[in-house]
DRENDRENVEX-238812 format. One line per field, with one value per residue: residue in three letters; x, y, z of N, C-alpha, C in turn. Coordinates in Angstrom, 1 decimal, always signed. Atoms other than C-alpha are relative to their C-alpha. Layout:
# residues N
rest <- c(ALA; ...)
n_east <- c(X; ...)
n_north <- c(Y; ...)
n_up <- c(Z; ...)
ca_east <- c(X; ...)
ca_north <- c(Y; ...)
ca_up <- c(Z; ...)
c_east <- c(X; ...)
c_north <- c(Y; ...)
c_up <- c(Z; ...)
# end
This chain:
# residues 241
rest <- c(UNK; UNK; UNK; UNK; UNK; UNK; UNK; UNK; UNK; UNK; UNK; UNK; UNK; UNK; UNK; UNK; UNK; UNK; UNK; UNK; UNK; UNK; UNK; UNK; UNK; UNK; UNK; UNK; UNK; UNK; UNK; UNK; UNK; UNK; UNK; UNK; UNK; UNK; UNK; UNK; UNK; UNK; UNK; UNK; UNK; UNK; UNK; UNK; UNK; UNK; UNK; UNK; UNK; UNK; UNK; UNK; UNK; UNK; UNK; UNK; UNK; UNK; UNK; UNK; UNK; UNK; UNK; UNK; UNK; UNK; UNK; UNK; UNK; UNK; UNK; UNK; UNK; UNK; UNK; UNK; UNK; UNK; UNK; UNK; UNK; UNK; UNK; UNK; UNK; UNK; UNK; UNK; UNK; UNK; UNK; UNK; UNK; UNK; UNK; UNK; UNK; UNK; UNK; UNK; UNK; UNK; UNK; UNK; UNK; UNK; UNK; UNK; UNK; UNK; UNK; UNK; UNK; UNK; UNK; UNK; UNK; UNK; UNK; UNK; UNK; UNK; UNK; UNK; UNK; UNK; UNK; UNK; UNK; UNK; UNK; UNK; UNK; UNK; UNK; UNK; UNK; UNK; UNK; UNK; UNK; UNK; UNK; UNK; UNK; UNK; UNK; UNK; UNK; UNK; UNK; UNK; UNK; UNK; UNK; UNK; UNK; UNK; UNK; UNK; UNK; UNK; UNK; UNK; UNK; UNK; UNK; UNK; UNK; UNK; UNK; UNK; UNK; UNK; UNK; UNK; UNK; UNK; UNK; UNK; UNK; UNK; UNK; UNK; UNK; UNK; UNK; UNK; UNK; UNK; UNK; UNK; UNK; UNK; UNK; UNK; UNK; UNK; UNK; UNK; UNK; UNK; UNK; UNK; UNK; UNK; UNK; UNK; UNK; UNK; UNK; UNK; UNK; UNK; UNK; UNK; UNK; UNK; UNK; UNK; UNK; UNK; UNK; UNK; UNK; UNK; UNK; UNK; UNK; UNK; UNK; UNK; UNK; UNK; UNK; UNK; UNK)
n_east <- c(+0.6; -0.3; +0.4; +1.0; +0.1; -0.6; +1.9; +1.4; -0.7; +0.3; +1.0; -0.3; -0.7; +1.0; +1.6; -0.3; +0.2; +1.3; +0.4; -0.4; +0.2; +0.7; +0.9; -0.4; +0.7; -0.7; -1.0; -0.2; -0.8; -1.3; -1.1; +0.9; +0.1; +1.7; +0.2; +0.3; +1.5; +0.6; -0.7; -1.6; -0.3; +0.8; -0.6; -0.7; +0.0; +0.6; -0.6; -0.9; +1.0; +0.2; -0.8; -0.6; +1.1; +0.0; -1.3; +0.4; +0.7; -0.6; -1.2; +0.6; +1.7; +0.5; -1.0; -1.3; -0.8; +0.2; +1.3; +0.1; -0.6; +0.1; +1.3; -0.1; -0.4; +0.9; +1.5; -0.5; +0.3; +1.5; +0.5; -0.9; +0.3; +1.2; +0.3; +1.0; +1.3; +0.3; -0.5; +0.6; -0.2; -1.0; +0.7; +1.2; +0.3; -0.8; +1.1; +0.7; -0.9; -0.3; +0.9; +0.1; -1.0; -0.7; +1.0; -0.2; -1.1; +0.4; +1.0; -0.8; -1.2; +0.4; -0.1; +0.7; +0.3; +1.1; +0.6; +1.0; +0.2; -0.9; -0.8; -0.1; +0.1; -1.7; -1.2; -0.2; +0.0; -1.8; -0.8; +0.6; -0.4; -1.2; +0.0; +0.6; -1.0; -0.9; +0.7; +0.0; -1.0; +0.5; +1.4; -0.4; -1.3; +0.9; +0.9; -0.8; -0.8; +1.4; +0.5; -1.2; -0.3; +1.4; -0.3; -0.8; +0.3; +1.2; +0.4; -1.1; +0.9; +1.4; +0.4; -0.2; +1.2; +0.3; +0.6; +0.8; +0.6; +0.6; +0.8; +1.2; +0.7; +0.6; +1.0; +0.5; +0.7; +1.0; +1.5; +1.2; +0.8; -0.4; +1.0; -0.2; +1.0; +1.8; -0.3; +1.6; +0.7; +0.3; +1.6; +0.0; +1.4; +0.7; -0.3; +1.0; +0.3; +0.4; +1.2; -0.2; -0.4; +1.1; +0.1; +1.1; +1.6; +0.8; +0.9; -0.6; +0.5; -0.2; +1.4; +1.4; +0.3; +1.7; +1.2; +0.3; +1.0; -0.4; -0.3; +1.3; -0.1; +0.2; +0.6; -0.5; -0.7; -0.5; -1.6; -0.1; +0.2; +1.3; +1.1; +1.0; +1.0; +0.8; +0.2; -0.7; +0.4; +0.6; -0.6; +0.6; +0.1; -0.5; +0.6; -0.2; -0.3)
n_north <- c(+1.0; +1.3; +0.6; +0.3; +1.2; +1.5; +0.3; +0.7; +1.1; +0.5; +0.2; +1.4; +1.4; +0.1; +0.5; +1.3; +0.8; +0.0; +0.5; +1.1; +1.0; +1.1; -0.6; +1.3; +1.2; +0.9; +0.2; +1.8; -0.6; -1.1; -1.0; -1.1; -0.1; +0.7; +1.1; +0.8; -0.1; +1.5; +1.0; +0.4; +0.7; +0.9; +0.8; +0.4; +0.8; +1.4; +1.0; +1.1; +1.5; +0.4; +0.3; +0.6; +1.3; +1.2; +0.8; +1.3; +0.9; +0.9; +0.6; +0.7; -0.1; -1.2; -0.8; -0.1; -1.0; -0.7; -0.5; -0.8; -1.1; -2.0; -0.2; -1.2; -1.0; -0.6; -0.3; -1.1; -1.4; -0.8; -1.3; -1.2; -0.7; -0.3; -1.5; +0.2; +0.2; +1.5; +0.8; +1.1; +0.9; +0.4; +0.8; +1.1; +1.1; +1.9; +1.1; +0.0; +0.6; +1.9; +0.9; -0.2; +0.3; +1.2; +0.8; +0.4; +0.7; +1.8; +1.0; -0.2; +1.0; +1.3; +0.6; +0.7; +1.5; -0.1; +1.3; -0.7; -1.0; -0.2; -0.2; -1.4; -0.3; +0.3; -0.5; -1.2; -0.4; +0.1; -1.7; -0.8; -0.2; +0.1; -1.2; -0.6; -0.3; -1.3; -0.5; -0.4; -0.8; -1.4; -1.0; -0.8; -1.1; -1.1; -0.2; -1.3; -1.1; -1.2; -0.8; -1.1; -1.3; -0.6; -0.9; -0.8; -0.3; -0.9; -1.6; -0.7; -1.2; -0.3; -1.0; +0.4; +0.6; -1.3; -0.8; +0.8; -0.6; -1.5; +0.0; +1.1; -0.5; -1.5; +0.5; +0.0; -1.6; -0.6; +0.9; -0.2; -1.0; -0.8; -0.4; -1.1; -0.7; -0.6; -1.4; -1.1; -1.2; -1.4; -0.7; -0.9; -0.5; -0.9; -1.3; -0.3; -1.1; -1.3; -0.2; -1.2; -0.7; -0.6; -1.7; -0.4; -0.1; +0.9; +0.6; +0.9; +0.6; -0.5; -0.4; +0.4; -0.7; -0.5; +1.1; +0.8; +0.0; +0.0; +1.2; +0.3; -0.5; +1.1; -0.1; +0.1; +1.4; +1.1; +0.1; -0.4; +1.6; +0.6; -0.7; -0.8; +1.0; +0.2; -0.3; +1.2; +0.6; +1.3; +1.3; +0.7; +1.4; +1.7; +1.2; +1.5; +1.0)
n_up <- c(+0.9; -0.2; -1.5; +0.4; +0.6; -0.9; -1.0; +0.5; +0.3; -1.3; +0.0; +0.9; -0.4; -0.8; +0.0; +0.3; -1.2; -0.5; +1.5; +0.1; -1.5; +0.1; -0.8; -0.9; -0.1; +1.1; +0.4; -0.8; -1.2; +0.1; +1.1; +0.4; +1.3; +0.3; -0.2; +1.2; -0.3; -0.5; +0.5; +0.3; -1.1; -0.2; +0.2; -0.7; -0.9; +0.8; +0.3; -1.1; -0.4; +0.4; +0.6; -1.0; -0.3; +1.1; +0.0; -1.2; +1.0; +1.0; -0.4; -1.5; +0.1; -1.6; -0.6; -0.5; -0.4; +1.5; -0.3; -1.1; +0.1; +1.2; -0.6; -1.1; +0.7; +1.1; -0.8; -0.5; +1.1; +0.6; -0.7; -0.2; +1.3; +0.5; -0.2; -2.0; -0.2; +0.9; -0.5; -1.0; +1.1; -0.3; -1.5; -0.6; +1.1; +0.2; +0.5; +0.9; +1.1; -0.2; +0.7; +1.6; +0.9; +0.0; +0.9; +1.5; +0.4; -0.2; +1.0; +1.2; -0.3; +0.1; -1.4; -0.5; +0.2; +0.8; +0.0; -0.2; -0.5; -1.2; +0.3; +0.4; -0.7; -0.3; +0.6; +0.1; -1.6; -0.6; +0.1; -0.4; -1.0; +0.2; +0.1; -1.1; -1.2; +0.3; +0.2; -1.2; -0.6; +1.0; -0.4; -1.1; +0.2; +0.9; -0.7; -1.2; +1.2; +0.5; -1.2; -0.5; +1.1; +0.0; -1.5; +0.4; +0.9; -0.2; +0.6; -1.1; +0.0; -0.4; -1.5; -1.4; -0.9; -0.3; +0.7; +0.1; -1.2; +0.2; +1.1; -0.4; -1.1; +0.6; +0.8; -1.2; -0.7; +1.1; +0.1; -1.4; +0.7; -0.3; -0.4; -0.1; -1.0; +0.3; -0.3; -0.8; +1.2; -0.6; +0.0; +0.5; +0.2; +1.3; -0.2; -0.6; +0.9; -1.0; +0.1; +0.1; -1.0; -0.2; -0.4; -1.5; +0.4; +0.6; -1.1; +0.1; +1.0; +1.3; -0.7; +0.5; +0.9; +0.5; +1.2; -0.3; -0.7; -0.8; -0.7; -1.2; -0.8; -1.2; -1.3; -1.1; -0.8; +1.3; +0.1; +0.8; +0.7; +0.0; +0.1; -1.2; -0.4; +0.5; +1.2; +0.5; +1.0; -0.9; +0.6; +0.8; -1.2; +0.2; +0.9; -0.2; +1.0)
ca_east <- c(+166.9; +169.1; +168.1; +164.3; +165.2; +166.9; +163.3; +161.3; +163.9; +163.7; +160.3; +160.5; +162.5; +160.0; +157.0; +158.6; +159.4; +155.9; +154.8; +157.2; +156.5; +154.7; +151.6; +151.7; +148.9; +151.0; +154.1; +155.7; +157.3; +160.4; +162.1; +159.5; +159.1; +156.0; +154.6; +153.6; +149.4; +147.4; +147.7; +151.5; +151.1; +149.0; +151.4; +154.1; +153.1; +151.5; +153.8; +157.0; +154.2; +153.4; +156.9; +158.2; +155.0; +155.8; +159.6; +158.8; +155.9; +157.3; +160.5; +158.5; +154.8; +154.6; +155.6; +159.1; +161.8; +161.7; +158.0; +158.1; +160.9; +160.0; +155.8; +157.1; +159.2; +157.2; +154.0; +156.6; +157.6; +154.3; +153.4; +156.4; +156.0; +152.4; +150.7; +149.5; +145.9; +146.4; +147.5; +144.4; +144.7; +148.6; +147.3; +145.1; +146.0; +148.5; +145.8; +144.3; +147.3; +148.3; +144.8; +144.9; +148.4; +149.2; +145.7; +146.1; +149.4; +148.7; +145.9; +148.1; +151.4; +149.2; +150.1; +146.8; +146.5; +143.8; +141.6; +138.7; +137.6; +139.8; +142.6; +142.5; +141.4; +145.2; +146.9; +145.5; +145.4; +149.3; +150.6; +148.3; +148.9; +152.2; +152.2; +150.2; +153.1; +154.7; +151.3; +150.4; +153.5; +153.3; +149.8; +151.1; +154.1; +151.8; +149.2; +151.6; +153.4; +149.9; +149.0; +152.7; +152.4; +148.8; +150.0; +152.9; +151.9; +149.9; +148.5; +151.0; +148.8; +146.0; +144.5; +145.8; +143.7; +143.8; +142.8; +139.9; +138.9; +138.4; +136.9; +134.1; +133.5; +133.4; +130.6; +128.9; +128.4; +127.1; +124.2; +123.2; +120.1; +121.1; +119.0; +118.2; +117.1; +113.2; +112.9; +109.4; +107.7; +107.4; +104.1; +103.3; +101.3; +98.5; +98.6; +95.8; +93.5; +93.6; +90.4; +89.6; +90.1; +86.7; +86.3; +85.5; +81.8; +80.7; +78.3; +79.6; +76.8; +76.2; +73.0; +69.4; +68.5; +65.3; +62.0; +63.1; +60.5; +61.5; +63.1; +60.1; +61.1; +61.9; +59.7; +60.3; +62.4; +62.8; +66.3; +67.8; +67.0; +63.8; +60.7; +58.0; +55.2; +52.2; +53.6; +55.0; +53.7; +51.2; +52.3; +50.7; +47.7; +49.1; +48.0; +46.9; +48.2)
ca_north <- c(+128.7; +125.8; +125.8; +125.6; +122.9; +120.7; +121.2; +120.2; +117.3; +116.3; +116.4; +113.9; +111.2; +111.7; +111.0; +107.8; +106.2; +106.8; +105.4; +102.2; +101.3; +98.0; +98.7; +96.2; +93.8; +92.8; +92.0; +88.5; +88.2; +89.8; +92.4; +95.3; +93.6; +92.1; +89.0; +86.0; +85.9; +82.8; +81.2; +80.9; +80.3; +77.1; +76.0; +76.4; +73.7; +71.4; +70.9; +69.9; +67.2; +66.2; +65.5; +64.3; +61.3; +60.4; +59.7; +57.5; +56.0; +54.6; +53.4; +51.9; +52.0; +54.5; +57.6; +58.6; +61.0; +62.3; +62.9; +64.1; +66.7; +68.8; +68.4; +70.3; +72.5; +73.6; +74.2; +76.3; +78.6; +79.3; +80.9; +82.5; +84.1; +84.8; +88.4; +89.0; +89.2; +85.9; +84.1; +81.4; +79.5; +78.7; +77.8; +75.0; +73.8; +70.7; +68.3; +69.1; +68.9; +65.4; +64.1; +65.6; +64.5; +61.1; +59.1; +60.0; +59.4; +56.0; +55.4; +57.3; +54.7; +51.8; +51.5; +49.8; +45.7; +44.4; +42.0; +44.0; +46.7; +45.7; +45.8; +49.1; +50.2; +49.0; +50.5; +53.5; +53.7; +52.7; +56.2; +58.1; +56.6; +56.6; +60.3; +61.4; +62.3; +64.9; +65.9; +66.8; +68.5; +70.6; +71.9; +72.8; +74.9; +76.3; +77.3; +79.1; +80.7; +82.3; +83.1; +85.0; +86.9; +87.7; +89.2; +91.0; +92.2; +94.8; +98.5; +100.6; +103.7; +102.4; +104.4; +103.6; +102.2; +105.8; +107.5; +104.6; +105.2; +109.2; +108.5; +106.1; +108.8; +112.0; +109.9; +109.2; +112.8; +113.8; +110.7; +112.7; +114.7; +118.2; +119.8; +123.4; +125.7; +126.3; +129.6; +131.6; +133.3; +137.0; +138.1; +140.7; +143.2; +144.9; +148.4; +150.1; +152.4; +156.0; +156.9; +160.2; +163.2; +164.8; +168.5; +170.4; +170.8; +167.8; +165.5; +162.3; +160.3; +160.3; +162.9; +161.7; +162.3; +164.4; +162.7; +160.0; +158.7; +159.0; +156.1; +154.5; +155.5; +152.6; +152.2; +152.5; +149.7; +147.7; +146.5; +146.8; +143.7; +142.9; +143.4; +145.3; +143.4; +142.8; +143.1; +139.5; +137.5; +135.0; +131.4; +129.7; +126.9; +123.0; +120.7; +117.5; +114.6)
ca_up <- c(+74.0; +75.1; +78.9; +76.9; +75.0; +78.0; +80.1; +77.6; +77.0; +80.7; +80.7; +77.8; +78.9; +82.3; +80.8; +78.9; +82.3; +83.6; +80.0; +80.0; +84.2; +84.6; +86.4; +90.0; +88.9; +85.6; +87.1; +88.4; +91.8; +91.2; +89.6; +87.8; +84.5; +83.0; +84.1; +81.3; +81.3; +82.0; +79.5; +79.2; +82.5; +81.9; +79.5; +81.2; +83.6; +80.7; +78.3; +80.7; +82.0; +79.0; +77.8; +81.0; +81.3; +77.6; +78.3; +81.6; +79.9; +77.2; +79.1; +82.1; +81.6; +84.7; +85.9; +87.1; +88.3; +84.9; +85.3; +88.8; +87.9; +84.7; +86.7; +89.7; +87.9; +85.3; +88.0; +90.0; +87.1; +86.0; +89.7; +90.1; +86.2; +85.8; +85.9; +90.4; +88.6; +87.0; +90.1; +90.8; +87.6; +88.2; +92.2; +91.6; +88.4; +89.3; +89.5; +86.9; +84.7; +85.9; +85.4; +81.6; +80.9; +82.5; +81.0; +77.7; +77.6; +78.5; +76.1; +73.5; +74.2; +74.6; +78.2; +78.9; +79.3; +77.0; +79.0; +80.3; +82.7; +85.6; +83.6; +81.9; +85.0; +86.5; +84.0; +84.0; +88.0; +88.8; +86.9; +88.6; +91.7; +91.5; +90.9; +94.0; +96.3; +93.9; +92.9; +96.4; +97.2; +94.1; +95.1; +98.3; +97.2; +94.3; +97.0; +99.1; +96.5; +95.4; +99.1; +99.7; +96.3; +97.1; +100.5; +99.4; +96.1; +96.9; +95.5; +96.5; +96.1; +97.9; +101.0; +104.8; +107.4; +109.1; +105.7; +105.3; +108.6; +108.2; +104.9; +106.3; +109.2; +106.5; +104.8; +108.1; +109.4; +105.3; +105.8; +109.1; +107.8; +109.0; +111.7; +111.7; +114.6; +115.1; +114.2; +116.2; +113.7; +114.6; +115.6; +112.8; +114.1; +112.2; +112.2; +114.2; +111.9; +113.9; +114.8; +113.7; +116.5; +117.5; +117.3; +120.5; +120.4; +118.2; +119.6; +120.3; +118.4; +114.8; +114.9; +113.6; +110.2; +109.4; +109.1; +111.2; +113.8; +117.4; +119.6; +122.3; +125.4; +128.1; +130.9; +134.0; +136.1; +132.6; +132.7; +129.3; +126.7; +128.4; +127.7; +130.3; +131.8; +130.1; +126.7; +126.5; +123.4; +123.5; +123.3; +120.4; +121.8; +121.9; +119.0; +120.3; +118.7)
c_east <- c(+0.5; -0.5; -1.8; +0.1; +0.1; -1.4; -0.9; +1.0; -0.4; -1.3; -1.0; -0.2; -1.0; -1.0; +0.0; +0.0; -0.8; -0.5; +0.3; -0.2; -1.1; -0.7; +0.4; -0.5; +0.9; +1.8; +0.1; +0.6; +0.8; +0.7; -1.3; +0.0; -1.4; -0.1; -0.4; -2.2; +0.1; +0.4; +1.2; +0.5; -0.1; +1.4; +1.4; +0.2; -0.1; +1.1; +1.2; -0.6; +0.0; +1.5; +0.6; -0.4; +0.0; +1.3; -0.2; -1.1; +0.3; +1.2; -0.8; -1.5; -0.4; +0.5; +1.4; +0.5; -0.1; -1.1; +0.1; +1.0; -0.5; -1.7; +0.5; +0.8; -0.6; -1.3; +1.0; +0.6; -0.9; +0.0; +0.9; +0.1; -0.8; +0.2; -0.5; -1.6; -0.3; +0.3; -0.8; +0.3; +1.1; -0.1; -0.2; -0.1; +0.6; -0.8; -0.6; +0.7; +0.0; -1.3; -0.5; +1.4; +0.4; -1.1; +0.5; +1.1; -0.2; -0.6; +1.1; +1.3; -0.5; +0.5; -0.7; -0.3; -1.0; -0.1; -1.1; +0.5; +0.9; +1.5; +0.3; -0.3; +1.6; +0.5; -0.2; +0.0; +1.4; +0.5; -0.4; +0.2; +1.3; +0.5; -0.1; +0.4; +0.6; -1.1; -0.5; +1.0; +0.0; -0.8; +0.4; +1.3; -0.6; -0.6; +0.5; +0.3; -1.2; +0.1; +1.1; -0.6; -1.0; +0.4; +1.2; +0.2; -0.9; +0.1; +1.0; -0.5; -1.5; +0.1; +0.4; -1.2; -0.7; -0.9; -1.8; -1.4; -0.9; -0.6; -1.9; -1.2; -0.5; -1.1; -1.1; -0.8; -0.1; -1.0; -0.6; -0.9; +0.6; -1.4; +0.3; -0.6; -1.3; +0.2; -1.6; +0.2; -0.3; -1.2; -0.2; -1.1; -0.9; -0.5; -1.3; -0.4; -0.4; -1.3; +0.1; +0.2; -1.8; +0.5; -0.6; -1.8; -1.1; -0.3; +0.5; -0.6; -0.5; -1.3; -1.2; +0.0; -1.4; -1.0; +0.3; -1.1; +1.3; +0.4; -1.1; +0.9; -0.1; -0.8; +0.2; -0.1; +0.0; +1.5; +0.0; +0.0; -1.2; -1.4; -1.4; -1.1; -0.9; -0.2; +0.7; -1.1; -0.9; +0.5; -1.2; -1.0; +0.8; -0.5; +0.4; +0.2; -0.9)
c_north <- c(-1.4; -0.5; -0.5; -1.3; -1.2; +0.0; -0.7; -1.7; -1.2; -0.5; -1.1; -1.8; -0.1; -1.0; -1.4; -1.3; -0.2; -1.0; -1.9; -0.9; -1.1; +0.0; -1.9; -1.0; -0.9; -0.4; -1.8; +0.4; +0.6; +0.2; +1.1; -0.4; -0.9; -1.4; -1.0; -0.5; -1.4; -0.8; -0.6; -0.4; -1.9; -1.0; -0.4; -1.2; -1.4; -0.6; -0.7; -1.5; -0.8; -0.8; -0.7; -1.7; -0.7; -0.8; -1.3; -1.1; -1.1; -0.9; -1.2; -0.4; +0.5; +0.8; -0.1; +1.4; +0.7; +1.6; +1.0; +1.4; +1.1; -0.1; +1.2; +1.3; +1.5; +0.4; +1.0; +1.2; +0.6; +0.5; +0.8; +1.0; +0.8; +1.3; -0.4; +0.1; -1.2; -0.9; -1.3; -1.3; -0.8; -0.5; -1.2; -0.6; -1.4; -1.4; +0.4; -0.2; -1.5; -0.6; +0.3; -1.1; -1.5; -1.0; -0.2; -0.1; -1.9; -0.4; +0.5; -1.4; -1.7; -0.8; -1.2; -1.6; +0.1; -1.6; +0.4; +1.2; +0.0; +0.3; +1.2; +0.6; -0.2; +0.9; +1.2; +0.7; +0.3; +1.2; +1.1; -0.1; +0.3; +1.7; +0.7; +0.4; +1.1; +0.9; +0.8; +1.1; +1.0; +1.1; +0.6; +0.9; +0.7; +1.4; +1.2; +0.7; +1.0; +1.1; +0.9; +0.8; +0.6; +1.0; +1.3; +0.6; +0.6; +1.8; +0.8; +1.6; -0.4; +0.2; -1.0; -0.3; +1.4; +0.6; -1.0; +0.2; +1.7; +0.3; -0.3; +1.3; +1.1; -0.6; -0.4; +1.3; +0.4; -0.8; +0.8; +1.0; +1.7; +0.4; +1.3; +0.6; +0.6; +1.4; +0.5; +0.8; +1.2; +0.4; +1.4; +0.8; +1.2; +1.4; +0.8; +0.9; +1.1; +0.3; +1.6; +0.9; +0.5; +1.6; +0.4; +0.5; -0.7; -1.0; -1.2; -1.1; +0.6; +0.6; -0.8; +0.4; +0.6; -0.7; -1.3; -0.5; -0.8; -1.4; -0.2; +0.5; -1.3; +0.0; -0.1; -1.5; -1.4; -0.5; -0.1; -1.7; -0.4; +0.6; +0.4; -0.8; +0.6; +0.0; -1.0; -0.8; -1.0; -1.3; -0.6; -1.3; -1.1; -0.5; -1.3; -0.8; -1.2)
c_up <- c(+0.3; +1.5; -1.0; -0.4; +1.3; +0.6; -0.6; -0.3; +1.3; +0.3; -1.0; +0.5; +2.2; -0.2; -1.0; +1.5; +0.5; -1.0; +0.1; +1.8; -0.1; +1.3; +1.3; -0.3; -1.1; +0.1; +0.9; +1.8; +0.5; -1.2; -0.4; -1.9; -0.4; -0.4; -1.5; +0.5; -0.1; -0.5; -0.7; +1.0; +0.0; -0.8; +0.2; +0.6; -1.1; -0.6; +0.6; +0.5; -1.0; -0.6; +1.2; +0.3; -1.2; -0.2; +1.0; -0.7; -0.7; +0.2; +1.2; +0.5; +1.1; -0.4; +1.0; +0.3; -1.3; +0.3; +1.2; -0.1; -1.0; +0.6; +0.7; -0.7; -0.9; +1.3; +0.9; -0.8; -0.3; +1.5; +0.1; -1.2; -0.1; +1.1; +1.7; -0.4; -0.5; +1.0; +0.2; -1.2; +0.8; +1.6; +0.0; -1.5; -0.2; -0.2; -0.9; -1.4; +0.2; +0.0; -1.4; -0.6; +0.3; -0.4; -1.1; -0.1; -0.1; -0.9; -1.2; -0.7; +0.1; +1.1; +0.7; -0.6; -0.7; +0.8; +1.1; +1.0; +1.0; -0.5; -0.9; +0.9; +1.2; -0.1; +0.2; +1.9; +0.9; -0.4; +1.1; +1.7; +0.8; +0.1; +0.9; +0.7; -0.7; -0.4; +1.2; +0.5; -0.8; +0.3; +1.0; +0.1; -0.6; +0.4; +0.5; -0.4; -0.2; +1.0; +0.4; -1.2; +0.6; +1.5; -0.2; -1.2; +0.1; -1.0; +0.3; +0.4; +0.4; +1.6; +1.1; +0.7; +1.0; -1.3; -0.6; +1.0; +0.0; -1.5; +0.5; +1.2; -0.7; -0.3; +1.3; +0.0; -1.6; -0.2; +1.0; -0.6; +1.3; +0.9; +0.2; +1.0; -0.3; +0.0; +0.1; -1.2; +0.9; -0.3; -0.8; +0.6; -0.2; +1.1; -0.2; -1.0; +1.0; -0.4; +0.1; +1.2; -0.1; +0.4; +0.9; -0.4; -1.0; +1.1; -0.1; -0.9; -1.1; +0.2; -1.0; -1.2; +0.2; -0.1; +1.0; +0.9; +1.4; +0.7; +1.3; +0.9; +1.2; +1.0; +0.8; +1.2; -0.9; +0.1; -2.1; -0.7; +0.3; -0.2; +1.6; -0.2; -0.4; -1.8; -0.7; -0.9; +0.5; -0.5; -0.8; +0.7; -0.8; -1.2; +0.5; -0.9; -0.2)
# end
């Protein structure tokens, strides 16, 4: 009864670990524990930005080391965090953050001169350009980061290039229509009716009935089919037209 018990115990705490494993697409880069989805990814990146571009901002009416530190930061956590089927978002979102968060800051803060279009056009050009070097570098750390996980974050249960291979060929040779050997039909053949036996002393043809009237009698040097001279028909006369 106790060995019973421990098996089914075993087979318990088994089928919990199968239960609690973190399937490969939901996990982060390392370790086996479960990644943060998109959008925890997204904000990951954002609000750091957002707080980083309102401290420099307001100190400097630009971006700064501030900025450029919790930007890159925050955009490198999020890919290294996020789930491997969430990776394109966190890729390719740096520019897209820094042209959300360093504008409106500006117009928020009251960054921008007031003395037309060239000049709001300044203000809001100098952060942005100013940014462009950590923004750049970002993307390209982002990018790569994707492209390693995406290479090394693989299925781990999916088929070899051998077992792919002899898959592709079984499915091959079941498209080939199968061909079967001609098989010659066997000449059936029909089964002769025995002709009765003749008894000694019957006549070979069937005899005459009674009452019939005799067969003419060929004439002599007639061959057989034609008829004897002078007893050929007469031909009908012509009708002129």
């Amino acid at each position: 009864m106790s060995a019973l018990r421990e098996r089914s115990a075993a087979f318990d705490d088994d089928d919990v670990e199968d239960y609690d494993a973190v399937p490969w697409n939901y996990r982060a880069i390392f370790g086996e524990f479960k990644g943060i989805p998109w959008w925890a990814a997204i904000l990951a990146a954002l609000v750091p930005a957002f707080i980083g571009a309102f401290i420099d901002i307001n100190s400097s009416k630009t971006v700064g080391w501030t900025f450029n530190a919790v930007f890159f930061l925050g955009a490198l956590a999020a890919i290294l965090l996020v789930q491997r089927r969430s990776l394109f978002g966190p890729m390719v979102q740096p520019p897209l953050i820094l042209a959300i968060t360093v504008p409106t800051l500006v117009l928020l803060t009251g960054g921008v001169a007031k003395g037309g279009l060239s000049a709001m056009a300044l203000g809001l050009g100098k952060p942005l350009i100013d940014s462009f070097p950590v923004m750049a570098v970002t993307t390209a750390v982002t990018v790569a980061l994707g492209i390693l996980r995406i290479a090394l974050q693989k299925d781990p249960n999916r088929p070899s290039k051998d077992e792919i291979r002899e898959a592709k060929a079984e499915v091959k040779e079941r498209s080939k229509p199968v061909r079967r050997p001609r098989e010659e039909p066997e000449e059936e053949e029909r089964p002769r009716r025995p002709r009765p036996e003749r008894a000694e002393g019957t006549p070979a043809r069937r005899p005459r009935p009674e009452g019939a009237p005799a067969r003419r009698p060929r004439p002599e040097g007639a061959a057989r089919g034609e008829r004897p001279a002078g007893q050929r028909r007469p031909r009908p006369p012509r009708e002129d037209r």
